[in-house]
C-alpha angles and dihedrals in degrees: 000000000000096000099192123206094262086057095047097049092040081057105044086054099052096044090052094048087040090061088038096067092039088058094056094039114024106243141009097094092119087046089057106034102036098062088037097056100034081075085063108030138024114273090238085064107039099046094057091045090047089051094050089041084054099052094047085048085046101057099052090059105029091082092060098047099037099104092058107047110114098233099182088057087050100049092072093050090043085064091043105042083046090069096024087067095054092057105047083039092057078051094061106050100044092045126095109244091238090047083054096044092058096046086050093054086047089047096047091047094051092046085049094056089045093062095037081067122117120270111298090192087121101059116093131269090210090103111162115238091251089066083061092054095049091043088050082047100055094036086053091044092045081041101050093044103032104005092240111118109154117079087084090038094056098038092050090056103033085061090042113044120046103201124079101214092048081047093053095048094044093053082049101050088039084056099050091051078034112050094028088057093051088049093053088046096050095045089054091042094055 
């Protein structure tokens, strides 16, 4: 793939503005950077960069969070973004890039219209378990396929823990299995 000057500055700067936002909020980078630079690059390209690009970022904020992190609410998405990610993985890889593009731009627009919503501060926090298996599913399988893994992920816990900062932290500590899990899958994928 010929990447040209324009390219490679486009995507310097959404990248930067991308982390950016991940390091004020907490998540959304691959929201913001995937659909951005698949106007630029090849999805096959741009969701395994984006992973790398996650864990380094990752790194760098996971020590300070750690303590919070609601570890019992993450177990049950662990197991469910693992296999999740196989499967959207195994996506990837088998899609034409224009087929993927247009999913992404579905995906993105359905996403768009569930958070639009009203307020759900009413609904109950009292989630089972199973509906965390099924939210780190269909982040892995979203992961694996766009890298963007979050909107489950944020809508699970948002339901589930009360606090912001706990919330932060948990979808901090979620990224790192998350997105360090994706990157091994992706190296011995190809």
């Amino acid at each position: 793939m010929e990447i040209s000057f324009f390219s490679l500055a486009g995507g310097s700067l959404i990248i930067f503005f991308a982390f950016l936002n991940r390091a004020l909020t907490g998540f959304g980078s691959a929201l913001i950077s995937v659909p951005l630079l698949a106007l630029l690059f090849d999805l096959k390209f741009v969701v395994p960069l984006e992973s790398v690009l996650e864990v380094g970022f990752t790194v760098l904020l996971i020590s300070k969070v750690y303590p919070k992190i609601h570890k019992s609410t993450l177990l049950p998405m662990i197991g469910g973004a693992v296999l999740g990610t196989l499967l959207g993985t195994y996506f990837l890889r088998t899609l034409g890039d224009p087929l993927l593009k247009r999913a992404l731009g579905a995906f993105i627009l359905l996403f768009a219209l569930y958070f639009w919503r009203g307020d759900r501060a009413e609904r109950s926090r009292n989630l089972s378990a199973n509906w965390g298996i099924l939210a780190g599913a269909g982040g892995g399988i979203l992961g694996g396929l766009f890298g963007t893994s979050g909107p489950p992920f944020v809508a699970y816990l948002a339901y589930k823990l009360k606090e912001k900062e706990v919330l932060r932290a948990s979808l901090i500590g979620m990224f790192a299995v998350d997105y360090s899990w994706r990157t091994l899958v992706f190296a011995f994928s190809g």
